[in-house]
Every structure is written in C-alpha cells, then in structure tokens.
VEXLO-398100 format. One record per residue: residue number from 0; residue in three letters; x, y, z of N, C-alpha, C in turn. Coordinates in steps of 0.1 Angstrom, whole numbers. Layout:
N
REC     i    aa    n_px    n_py    n_pz   ca_px   ca_py   ca_pz    c_px    c_py    c_pz
REC   NUM   ALA       X       Y       Z       X       Y       Z       X       Y       Z
...
END
This chain:
198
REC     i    aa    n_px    n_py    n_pz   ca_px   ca_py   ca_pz    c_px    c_py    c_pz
REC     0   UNK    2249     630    2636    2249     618    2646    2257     622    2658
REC     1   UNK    2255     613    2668    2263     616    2680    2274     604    2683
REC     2   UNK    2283     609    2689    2297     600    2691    2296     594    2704
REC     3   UNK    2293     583    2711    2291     579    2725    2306     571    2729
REC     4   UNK    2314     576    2742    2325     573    2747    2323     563    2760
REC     5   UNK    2319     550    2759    2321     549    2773    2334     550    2781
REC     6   UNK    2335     555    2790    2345     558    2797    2343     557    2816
REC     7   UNK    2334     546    2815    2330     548    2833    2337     536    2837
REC     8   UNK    2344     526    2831    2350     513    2835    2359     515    2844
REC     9   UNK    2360     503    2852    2366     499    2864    2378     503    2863
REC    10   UNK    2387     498    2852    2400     495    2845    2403     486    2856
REC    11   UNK    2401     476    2857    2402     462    2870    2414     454    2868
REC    12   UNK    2419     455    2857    2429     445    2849    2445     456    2848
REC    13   UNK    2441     471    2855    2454     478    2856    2461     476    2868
REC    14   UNK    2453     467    2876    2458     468    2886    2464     482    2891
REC    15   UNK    2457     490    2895    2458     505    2899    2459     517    2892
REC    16   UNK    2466     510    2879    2465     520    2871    2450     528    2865
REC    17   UNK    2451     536    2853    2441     541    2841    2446     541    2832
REC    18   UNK    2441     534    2820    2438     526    2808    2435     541    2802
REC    19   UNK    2425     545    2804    2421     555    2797    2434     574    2799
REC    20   UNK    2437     572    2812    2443     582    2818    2458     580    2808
REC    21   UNK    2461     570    2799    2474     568    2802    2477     574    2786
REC    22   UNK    2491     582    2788    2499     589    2776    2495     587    2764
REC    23   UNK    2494     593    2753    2496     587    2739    2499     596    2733
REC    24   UNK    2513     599    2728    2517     616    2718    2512     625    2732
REC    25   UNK    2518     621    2745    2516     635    2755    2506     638    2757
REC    26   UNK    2493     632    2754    2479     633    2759    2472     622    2764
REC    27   UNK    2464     622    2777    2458     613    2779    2447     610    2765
REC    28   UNK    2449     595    2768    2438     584    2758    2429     590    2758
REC    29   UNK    2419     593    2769    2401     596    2772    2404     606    2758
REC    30   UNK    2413     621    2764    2413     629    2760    2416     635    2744
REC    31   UNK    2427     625    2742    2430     619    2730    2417     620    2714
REC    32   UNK    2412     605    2720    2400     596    2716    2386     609    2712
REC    33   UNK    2385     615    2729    2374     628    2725    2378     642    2718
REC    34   UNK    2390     645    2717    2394     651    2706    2392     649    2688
REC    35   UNK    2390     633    2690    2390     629    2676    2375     630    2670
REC    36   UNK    2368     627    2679    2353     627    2679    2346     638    2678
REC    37   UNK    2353     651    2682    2351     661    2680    2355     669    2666
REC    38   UNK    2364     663    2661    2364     669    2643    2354     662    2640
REC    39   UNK    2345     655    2644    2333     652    2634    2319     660    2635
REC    40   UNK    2309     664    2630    2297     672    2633    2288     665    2642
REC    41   UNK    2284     671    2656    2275     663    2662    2280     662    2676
REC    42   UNK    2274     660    2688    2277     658    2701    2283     647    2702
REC    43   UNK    2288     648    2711    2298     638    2717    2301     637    2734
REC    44   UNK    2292     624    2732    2289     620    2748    2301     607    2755
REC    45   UNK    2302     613    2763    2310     610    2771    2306     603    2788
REC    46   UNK    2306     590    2790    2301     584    2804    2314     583    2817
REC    47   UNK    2314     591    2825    2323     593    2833    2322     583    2845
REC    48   UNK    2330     580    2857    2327     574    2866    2316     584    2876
REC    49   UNK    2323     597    2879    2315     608    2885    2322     619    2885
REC    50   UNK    2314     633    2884    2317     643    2880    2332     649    2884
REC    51   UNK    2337     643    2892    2346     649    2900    2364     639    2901
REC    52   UNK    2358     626    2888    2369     619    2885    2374     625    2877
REC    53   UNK    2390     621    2878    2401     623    2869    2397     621    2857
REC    54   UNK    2388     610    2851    2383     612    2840    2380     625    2830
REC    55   UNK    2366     624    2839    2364     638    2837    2368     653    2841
REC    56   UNK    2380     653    2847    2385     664    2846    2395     666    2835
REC    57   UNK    2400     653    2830    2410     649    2816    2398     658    2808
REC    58   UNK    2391     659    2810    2380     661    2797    2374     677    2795
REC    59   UNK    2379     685    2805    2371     697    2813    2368     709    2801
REC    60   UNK    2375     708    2791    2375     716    2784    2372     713    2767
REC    61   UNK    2368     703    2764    2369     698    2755    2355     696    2748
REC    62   UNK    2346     705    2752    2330     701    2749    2321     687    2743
REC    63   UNK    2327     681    2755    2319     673    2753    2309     670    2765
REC    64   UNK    2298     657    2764    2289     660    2773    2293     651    2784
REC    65   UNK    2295     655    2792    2300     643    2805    2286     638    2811
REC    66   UNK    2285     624    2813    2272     615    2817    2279     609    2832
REC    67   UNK    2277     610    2845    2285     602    2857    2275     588    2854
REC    68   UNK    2285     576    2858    2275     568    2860    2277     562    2871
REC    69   UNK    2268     562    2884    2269     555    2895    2273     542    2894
REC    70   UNK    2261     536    2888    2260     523    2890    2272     517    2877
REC    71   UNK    2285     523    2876    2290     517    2868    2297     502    2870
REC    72   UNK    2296     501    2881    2298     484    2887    2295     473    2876
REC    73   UNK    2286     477    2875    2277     464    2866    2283     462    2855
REC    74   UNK    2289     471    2848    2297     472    2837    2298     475    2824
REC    75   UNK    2297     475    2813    2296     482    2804    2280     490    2802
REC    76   UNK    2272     476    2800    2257     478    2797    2252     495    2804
REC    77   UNK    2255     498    2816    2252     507    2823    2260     520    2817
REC    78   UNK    2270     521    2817    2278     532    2804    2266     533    2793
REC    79   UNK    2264     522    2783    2255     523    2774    2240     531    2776
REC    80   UNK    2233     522    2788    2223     533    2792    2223     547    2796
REC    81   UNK    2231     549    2804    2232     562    2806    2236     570    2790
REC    82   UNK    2244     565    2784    2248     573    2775    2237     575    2762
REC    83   UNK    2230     567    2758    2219     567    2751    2209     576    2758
REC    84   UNK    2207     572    2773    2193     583    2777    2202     600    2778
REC    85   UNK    2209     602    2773    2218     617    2773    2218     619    2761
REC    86   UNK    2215     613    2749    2213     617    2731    2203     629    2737
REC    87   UNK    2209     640    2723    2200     647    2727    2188     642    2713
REC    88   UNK    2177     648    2716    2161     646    2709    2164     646    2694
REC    89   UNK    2163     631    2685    2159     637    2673    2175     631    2669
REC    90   UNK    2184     627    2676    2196     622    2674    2196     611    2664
REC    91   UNK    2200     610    2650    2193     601    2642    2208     586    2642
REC    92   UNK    2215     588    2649    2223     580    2649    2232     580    2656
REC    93   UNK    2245     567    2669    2252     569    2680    2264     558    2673
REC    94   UNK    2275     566    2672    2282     558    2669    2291     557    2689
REC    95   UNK    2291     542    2685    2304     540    2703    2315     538    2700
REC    96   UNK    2323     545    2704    2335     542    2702    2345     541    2713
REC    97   UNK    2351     529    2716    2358     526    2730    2369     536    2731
REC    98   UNK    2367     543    2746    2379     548    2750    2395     542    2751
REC    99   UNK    2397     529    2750    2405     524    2753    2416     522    2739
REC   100   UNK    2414     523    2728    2421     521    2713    2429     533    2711
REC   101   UNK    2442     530    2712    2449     541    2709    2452     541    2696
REC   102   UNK    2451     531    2687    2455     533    2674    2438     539    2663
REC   103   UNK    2431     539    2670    2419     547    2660    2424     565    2659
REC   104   UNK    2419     569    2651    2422     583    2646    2412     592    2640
REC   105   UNK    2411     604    2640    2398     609    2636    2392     604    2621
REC   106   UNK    2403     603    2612    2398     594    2596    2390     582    2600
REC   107   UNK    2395     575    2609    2392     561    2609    2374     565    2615
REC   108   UNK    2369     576    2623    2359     578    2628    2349     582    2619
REC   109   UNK    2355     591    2613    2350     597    2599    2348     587    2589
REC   110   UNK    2354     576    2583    2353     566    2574    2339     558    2578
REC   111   UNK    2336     554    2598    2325     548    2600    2310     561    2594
REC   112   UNK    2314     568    2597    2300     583    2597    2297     584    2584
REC   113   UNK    2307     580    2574    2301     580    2561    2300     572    2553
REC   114   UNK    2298     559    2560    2295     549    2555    2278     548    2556
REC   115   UNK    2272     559    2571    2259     557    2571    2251     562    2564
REC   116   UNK    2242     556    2558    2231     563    2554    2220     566    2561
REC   117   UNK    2213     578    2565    2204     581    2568    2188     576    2560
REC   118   UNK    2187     575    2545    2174     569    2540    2174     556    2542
REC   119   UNK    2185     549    2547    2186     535    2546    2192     529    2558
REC   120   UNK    2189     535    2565    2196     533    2582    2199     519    2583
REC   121   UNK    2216     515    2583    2223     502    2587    2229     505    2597
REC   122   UNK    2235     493    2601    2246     495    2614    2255     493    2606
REC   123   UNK    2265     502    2608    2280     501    2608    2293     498    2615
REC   124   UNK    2297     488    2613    2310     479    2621    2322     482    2617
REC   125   UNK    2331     489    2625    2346     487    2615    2352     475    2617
REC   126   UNK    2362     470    2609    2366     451    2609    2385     461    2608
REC   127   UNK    2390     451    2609    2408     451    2602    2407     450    2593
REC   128   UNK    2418     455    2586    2423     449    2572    2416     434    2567
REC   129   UNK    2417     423    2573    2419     415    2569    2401     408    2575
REC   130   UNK    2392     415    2580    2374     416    2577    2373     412    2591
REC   131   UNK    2383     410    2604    2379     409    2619    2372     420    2620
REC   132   UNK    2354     417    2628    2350     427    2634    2355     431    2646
REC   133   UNK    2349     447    2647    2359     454    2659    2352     467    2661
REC   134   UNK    2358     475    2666    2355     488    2670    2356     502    2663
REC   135   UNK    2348     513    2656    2339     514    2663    2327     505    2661
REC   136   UNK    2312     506    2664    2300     504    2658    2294     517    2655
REC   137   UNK    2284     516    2644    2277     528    2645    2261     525    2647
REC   138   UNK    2250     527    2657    2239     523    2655    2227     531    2653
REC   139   UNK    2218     528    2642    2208     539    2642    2198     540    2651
REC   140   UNK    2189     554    2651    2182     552    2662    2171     545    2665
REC   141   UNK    2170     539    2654    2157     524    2660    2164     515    2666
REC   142   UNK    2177     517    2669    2182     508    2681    2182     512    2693
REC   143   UNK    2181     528    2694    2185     526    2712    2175     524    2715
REC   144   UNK    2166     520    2713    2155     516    2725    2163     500    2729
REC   145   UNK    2168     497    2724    2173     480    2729    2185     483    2733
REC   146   UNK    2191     495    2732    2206     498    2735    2203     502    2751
REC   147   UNK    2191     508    2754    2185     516    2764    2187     506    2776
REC   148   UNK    2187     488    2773    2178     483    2779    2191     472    2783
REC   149   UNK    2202     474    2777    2207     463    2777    2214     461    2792
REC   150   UNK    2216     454    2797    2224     445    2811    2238     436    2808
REC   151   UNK    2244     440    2823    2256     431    2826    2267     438    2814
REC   152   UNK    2280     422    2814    2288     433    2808    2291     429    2791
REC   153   UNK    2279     425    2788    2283     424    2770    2283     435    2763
REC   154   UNK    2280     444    2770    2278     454    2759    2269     456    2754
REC   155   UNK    2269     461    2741    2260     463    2725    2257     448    2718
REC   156   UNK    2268     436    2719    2267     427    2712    2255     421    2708
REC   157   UNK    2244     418    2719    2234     415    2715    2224     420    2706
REC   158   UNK    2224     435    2708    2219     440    2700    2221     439    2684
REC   159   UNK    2238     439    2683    2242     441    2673    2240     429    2664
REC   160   UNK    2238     415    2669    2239     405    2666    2220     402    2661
REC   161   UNK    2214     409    2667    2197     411    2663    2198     415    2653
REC   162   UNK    2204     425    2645    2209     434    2632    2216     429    2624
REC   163   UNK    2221     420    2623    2233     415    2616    2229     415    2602
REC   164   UNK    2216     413    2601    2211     414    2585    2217     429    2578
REC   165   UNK    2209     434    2586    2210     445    2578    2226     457    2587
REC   166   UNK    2237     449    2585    2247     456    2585    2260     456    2581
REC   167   UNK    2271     470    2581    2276     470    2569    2291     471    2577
REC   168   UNK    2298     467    2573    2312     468    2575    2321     473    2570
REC   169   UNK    2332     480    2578    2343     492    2569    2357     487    2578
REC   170   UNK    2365     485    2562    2379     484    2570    2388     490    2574
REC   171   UNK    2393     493    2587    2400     502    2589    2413     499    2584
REC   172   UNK    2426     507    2584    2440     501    2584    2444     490    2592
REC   173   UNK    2451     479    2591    2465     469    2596    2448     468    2607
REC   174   UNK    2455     467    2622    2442     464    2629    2441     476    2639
REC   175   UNK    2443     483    2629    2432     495    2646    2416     495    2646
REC   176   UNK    2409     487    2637    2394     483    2650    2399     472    2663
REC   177   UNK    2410     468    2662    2410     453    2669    2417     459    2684
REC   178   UNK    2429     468    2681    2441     473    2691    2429     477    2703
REC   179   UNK    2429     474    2714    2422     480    2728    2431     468    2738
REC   180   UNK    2436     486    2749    2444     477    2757    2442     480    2772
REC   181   UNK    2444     472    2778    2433     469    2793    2448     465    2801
REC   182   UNK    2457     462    2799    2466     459    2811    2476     468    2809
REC   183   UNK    2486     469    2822    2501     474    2817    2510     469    2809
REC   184   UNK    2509     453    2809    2518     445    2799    2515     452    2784
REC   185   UNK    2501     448    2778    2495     457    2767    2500     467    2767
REC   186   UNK    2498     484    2773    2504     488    2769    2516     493    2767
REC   187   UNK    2527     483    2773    2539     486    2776    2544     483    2759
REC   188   UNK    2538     469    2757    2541     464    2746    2535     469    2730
REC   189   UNK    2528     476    2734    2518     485    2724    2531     498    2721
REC   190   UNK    2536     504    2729    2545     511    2729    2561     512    2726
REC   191   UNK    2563     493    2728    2574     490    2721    2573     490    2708
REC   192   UNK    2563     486    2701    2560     486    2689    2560     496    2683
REC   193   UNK    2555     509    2688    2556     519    2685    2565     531    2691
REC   194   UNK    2575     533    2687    2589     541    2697    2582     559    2693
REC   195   UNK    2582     568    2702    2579     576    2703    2565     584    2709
REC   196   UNK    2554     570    2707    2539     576    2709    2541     571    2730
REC   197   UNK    2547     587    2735    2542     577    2746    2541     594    2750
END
C-alpha cells in the first residue's frame, strides 16, 4: 500500500510560523512523520507547497515522492487530489496520514496496515484509547476515484462517511490519533507536557 502525507497547507493559524517545519527529538515534524512511513513497505507520497519549499527540501533525501500543489489555496481537498493522481498503478490501498501529529510513531502506522485486508478491502480508522475517531485513515482503492474528486477543505470525511458500513477501527495509545497541532500556543503546550521532545 502507499502512505499519502499531505503536507501543502497554509499553516494560517501559525501566524508565520511551520507547523510541519517545527522540532520534534531534533527533527523537523514533515521529516519526522515521513521517516516513519518509510519503515513500512510501499511508497510514500508526499504533497508539497512547490518544489523548491522548505518543505520539500526538509524532505530532499528521504525517498519519498514529492507532489507540488499549486492550487493548494483551496485546501486540503487539493493535497488529496494531487496525491491520489501520483499512486503509482495497481496501488491496492492509500493510507493518509496528517503531517501535523507529533505523537503518532512508526507502530502506530504499522498497527493501521495490518489491520487491512486486501480479500476484504475496509477502511481503516485509528480512534484513542477511549474509541474517538482520528488519524490515520486507511482507504482502499475503490475509493480514490471519490478521493480523486473531492473539494474545499473537508478533506476525506465525506468519503469516509459514504463507507462507514463497511469500516474498521484501531486504537492507538492515550490519544495519539487525536494530538494534531496548528498553532504556537499547541505546540508550546504539547511540549510542556512532554520535557525533552523539542
């Protein structure tokens, strides 16, 4: 299966800062996160602002596939398309996993991948401890044609909510599907909580 990163967001709420650019154990997040995705078998696509962002140069060496997305204005939905039309052929499954969660870890990515079954293609959700849905999702490939298509900034959710029958949920530890952090306050406070990860 392939691991899809959006990573073309505004970060609008750092007020100048990057969300994804920012420390975690001495490495940027982006780089972090696509490190983790990479202990698993399978490509790992990555949606950049454009080729020549900080982003993507966080990323320059790490084989993964960098996707620029122009029109990332619009907002998430546009990350999703571009990153789906960049699976390579035959890709039987896209798990997304937000660049922004510093508490997910390569187990936790691993736990979603083998939860799927290939004869029995579900979607897979990770929840918290305590059954909050969250992050990652994993979708099979009879979805990206609707993943292909989606608009504005919901995301996957519609899609995912068309599926809901047939999908399966995995709990991660305490709440790392839930932890994603978008401001400085967040991660200041993400960091008090945790003394050392900076």
């Amino acid at each position: 299966m392939a691991l899809l990163i959006p990573a073309a967001g505004l970060s609008r709420r750092m007020r100048g800062g990057d969300k994804l650019l920012e420390l975690v154990d001495g490495v940027p997040q982006l780089r972090r996160i696509c490190a983790a995705a990479r202990t698993l078998p399978g490509p790992v696509v990555v949606t950049v602002p454009a080729a020549d962002h900080p982003r993507a140069q966080a990323l320059a060496d790490v084989g993964a596939i960098l996707v620029p997305v122009p029109d990332r204005a619009e907002g998430m939905a546009a990350s999703l398309r571009r990153g789906i039309a960049a699976l390579p052929p035959g890709t039987p499954a896209a798990m997304i996993v937000p660049g922004d969660m510093p508490d997910l870890a390569a187990a936790d990515l691993a736990a979603i991948a083998q939860a799927f079954d290939p004869d029995a293609p579900t979607l897979v959700q990770a929840t918290a401890a305590d059954g909050t849905p969250g992050h990652p999702v994993l979708f099979p490939a009879d979805c990206f044609d609707a993943l292909a298509t989606v608009a504005g900034d919901s995301g996957a959710r519609d899609v995912l909510r068309a599926h809901r029958a047939r999908l399966r949920h995995v709990a991660l530890h305490d709440r790392r599907a839930l932890t994603d952090l978008d401001t400085p306050e967040a991660w200041a406070a993400w960091r008090a909580e945790r003394p050392g990860r900076t």
